[in-house]
SETIPA-173128 format. One record per residue: residue number from 1; x, y, z of N, C-alpha, C in turn; residue in three letters. Coordinates in steps of 0.001 Angstrom, whole numbers, plus 500000, padded with zeros to 6 digits. Layout:
N
REC:pos:n.xx:n.yy:n.zz:ca.xx:ca.yy:ca.zz:c.xx:c.yy:c.zz:code
REC:NUM:X:Y:Z:X:Y:Z:X:Y:Z:ALA
...
END
This chain:
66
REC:pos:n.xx:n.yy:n.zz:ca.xx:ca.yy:ca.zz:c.xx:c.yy:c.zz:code
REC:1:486704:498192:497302:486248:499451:497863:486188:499326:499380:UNK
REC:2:486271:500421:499914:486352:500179:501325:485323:500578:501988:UNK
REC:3:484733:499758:503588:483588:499994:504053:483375:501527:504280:UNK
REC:4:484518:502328:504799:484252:503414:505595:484470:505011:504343:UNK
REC:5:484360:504501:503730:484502:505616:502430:483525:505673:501563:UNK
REC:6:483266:506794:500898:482025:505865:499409:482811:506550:498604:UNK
REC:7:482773:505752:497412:483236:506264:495969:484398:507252:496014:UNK
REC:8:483175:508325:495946:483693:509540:495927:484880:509984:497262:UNK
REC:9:484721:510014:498297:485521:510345:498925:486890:508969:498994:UNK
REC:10:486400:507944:498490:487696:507157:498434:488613:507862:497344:UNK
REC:11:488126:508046:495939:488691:508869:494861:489475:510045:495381:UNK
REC:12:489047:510959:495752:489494:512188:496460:490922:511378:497181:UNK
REC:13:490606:511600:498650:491681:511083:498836:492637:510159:498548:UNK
REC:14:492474:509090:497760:493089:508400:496953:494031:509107:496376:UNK
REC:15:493790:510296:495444:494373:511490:494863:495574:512519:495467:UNK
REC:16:494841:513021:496683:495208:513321:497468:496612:513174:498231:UNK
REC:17:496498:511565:498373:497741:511101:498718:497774:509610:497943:UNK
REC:18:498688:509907:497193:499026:508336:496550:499465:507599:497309:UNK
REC:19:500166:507302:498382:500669:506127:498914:499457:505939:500386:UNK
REC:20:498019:506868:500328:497225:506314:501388:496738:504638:500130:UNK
REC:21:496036:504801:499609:495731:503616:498748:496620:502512:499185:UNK
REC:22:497840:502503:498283:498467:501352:498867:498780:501216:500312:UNK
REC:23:498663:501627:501344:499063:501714:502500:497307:500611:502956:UNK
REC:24:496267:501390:502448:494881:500509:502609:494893:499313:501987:UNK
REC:25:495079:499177:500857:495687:497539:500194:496359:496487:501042:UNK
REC:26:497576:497268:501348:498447:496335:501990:497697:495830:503432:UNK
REC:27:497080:496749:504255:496297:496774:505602:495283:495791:505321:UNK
REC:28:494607:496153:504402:493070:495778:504270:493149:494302:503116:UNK
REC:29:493610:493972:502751:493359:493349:501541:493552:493972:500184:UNK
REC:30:493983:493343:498814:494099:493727:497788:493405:493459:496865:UNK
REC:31:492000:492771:497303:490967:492554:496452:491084:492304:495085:UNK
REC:32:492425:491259:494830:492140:490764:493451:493197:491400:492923:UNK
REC:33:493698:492981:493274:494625:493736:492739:495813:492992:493220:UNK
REC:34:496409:494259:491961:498485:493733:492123:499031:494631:492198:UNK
REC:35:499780:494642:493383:500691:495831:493718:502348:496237:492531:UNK
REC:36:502005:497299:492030:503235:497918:491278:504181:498016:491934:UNK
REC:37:505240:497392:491321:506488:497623:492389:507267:498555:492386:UNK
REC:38:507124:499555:491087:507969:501597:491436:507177:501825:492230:UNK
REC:39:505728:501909:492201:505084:502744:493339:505467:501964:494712:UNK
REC:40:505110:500777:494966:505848:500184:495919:506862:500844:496795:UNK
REC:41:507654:500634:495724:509123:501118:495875:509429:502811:496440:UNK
REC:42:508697:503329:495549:508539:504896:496172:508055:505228:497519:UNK
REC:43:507451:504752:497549:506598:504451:498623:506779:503855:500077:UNK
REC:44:507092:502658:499641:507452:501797:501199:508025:502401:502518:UNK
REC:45:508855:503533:502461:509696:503854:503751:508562:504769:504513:UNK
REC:46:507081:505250:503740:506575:506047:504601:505452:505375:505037:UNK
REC:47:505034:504206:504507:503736:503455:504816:503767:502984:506617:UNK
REC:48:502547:503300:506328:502438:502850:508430:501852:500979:508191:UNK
REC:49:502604:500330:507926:502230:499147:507805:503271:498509:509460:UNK
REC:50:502451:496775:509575:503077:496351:510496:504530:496012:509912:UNK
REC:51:505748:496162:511118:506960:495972:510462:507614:494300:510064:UNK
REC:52:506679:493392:510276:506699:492150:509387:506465:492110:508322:UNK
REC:53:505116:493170:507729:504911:493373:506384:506046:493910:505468:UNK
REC:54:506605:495011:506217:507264:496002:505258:508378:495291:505008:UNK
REC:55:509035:494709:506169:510484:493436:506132:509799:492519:504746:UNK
REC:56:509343:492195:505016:508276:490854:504151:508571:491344:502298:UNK
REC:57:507755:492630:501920:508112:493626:501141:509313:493792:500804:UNK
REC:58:510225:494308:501938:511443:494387:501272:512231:493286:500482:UNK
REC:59:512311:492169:501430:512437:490695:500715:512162:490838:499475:UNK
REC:60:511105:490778:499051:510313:490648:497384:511316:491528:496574:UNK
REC:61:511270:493210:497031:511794:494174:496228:513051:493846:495979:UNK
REC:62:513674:494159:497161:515560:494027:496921:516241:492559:497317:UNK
REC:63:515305:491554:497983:515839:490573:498203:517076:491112:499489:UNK
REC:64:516587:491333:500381:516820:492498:501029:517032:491469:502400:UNK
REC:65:518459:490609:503131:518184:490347:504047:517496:490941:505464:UNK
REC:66:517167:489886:506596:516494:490841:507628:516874:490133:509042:UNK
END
């Protein structure tokens, strides 16, 4: 869970936008969780992550030189 949210408003927006969540995972820590790799995958080209991560990511997904 994250410091700056409670519950409820993490839920909401969570909802809201599916790829804010993983975008906070990847930023923040994954607390134990495991990232799905369709959503991943759906996902990745709009996440504001640093671009070592997302390179990093791609590796895993497509094996994706860089």
């Amino acid at each position: 869970m994250a410091w700056d949210y409670t519950p409820k408003e993490y839920e909401k927006q969570a909802q809201a936008e599916p790829w804010w969540d993983l975008e906070r995972a990847i930023n923040y820590g994954l607390e134990g969780k495991k990232l799905d790799p369709k959503i991943l995958q759906k996902y990745l080209p709009e996440l504001r992550i640093p671009a070592e991560r997302k390179v990093f990511l791609e590796l895993l997904l497509w094996n994706k030189p860089f």
